[in-house]
C-alpha positions as CSV (number, residue, x, y, z in Angstrom):
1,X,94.8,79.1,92.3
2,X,95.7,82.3,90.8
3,X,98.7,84.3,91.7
4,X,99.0,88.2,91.7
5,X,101.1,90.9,91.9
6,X,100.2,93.5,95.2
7,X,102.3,96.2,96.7
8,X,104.0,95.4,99.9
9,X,102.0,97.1,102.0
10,X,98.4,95.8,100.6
11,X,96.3,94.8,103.9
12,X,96.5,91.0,102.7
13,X,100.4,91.4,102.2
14,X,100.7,92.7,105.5
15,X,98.8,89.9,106.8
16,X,100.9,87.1,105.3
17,X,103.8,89.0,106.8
18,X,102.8,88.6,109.7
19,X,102.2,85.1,109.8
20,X,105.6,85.0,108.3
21,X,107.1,86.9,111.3
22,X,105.3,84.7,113.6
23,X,106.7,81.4,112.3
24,X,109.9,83.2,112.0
25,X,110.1,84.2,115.8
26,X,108.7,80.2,116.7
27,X,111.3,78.6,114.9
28,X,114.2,80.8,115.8
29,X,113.2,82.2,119.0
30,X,113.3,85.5,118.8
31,X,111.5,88.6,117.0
32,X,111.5,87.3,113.7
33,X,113.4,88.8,110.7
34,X,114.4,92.6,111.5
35,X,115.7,93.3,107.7
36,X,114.3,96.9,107.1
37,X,111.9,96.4,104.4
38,X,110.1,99.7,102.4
39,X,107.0,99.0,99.6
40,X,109.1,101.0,97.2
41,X,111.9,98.0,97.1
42,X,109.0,96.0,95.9
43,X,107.8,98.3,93.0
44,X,108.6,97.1,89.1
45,X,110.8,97.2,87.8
46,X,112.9,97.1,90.4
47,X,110.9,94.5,92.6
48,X,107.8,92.4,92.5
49,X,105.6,91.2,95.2
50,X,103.2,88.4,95.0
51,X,100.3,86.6,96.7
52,X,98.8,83.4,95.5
53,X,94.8,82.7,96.0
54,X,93.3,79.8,97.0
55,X,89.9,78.3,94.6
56,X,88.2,80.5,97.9
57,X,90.1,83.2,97.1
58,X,92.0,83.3,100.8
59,X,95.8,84.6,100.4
60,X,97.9,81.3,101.2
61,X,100.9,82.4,99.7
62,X,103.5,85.4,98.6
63,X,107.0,86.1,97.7
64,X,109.0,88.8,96.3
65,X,111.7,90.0,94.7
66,X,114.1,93.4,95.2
67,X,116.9,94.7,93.6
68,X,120.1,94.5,95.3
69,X,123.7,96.2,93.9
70,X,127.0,95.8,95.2
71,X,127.5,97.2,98.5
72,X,129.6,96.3,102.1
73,X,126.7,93.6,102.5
74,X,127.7,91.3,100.4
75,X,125.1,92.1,97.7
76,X,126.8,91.8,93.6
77,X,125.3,94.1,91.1
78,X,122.4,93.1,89.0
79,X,121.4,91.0,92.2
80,X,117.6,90.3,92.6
81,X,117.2,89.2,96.2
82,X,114.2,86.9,97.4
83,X,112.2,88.2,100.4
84,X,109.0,86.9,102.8
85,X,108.7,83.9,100.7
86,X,106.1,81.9,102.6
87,X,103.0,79.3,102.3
88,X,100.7,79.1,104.8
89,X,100.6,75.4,106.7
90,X,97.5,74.4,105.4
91,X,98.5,74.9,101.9
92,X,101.7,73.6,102.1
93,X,102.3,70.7,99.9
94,X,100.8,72.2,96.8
95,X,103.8,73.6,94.6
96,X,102.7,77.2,95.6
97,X,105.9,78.4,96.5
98,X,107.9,76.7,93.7
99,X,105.6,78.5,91.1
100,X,105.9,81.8,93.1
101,X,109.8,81.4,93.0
102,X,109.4,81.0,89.2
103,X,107.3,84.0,88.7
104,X,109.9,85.8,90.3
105,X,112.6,84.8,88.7
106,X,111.4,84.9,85.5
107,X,110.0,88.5,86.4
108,X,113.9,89.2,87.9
109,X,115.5,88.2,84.4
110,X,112.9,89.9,82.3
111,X,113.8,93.2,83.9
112,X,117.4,92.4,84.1
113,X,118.6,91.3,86.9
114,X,121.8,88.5,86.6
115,X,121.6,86.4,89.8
116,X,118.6,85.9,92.1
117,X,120.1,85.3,96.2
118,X,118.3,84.3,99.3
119,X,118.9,84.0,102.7
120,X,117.4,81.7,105.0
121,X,118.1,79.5,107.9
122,X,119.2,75.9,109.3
123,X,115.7,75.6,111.4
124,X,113.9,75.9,108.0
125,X,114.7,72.1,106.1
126,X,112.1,72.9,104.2
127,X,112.9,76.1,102.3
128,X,116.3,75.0,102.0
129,X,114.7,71.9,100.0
130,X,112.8,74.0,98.0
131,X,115.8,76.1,96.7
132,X,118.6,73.3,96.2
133,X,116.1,71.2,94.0
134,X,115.3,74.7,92.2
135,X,119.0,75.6,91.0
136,X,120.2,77.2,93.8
137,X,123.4,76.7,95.1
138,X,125.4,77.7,98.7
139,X,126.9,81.4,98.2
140,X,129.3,83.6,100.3
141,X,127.1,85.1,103.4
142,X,125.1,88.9,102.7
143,X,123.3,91.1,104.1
144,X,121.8,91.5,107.4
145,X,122.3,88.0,108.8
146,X,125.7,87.4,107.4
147,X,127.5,87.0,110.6
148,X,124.6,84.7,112.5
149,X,125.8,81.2,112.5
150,X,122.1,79.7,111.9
151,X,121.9,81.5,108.4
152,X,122.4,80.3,104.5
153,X,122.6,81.9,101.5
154,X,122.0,80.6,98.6
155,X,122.5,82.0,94.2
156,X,121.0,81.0,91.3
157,X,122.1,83.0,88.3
158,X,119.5,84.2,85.9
């Protein structure tokens, strides 16, 4: 498995997203995540975006990383915030998205960034997992989904 970084918009990035959006809109029952999202936030150094590669080298895996400052959102400055982290179901199981979350962390800090945040939500078990055993720890409520009752956030600083 090899992970790489790709702009946002690369066809393969797009296609993860979409499978993202889909399992988004199954599990909560409506559109899926509506956070405006431009390739630019995803550009180093003030983002990252990754995909990992299976031994076939099929995209089963991405995350990324964008800068946030402080703002009426809820955002801190020097906050690195975690987007379209996702595994697809037949590679789940595998570490891939605990070694993606690393690479982005440790990409986050190298550039600067203090405090990586996250939001996700109470029909996702999983992802919450996934962040509690990696450092991260319930945080005041930002950005886009900060008033809907179903969402988490979560802050690990850097």
């Amino acid at each position: 498995m090899r992970i790489v970084r790709v702009p946002y918009d690369h066809p393969e990035a797009r296609k993860l997203n979409d499978a993202v959006q889909e399992e988004y809109a199954e599990r909560y029952g409506d559109e899926g995540d509506i956070t405006p999202l431009d390739p630019a936030m995803f550009e180093p150094p003030h983002g990252l975006y990754l995909i990992a590669y299976d031994d076939e080298g099929r995209p089963v895996a991405s995350g990324g990383w964008r800068t946030q400052h402080a703002n009426d959102e809820g955002y801190a400055d020097g906050d690195a915030e975690i987007k379209r982290m996702y595994v697809v179901r037949e590679a789940r199981g595998r570490g891939l998205a605990r070694r993606i979350l690393k690479a982005l962390e440790d990409d986050a800090r190298a550039v600067g960034r203090t405090r990586m945040v996250l939001e996700t939500g109470i029909v996702q078990p999983e992802a919450i997992g996934l962040y509690v055993s990696s450092g991260y720890e319930p945080t005041e409520k930002f950005g886009l989904y900060r008033f809907e009752p179903r969402s988490r956030c979560y802050a690990k600083p850097l």
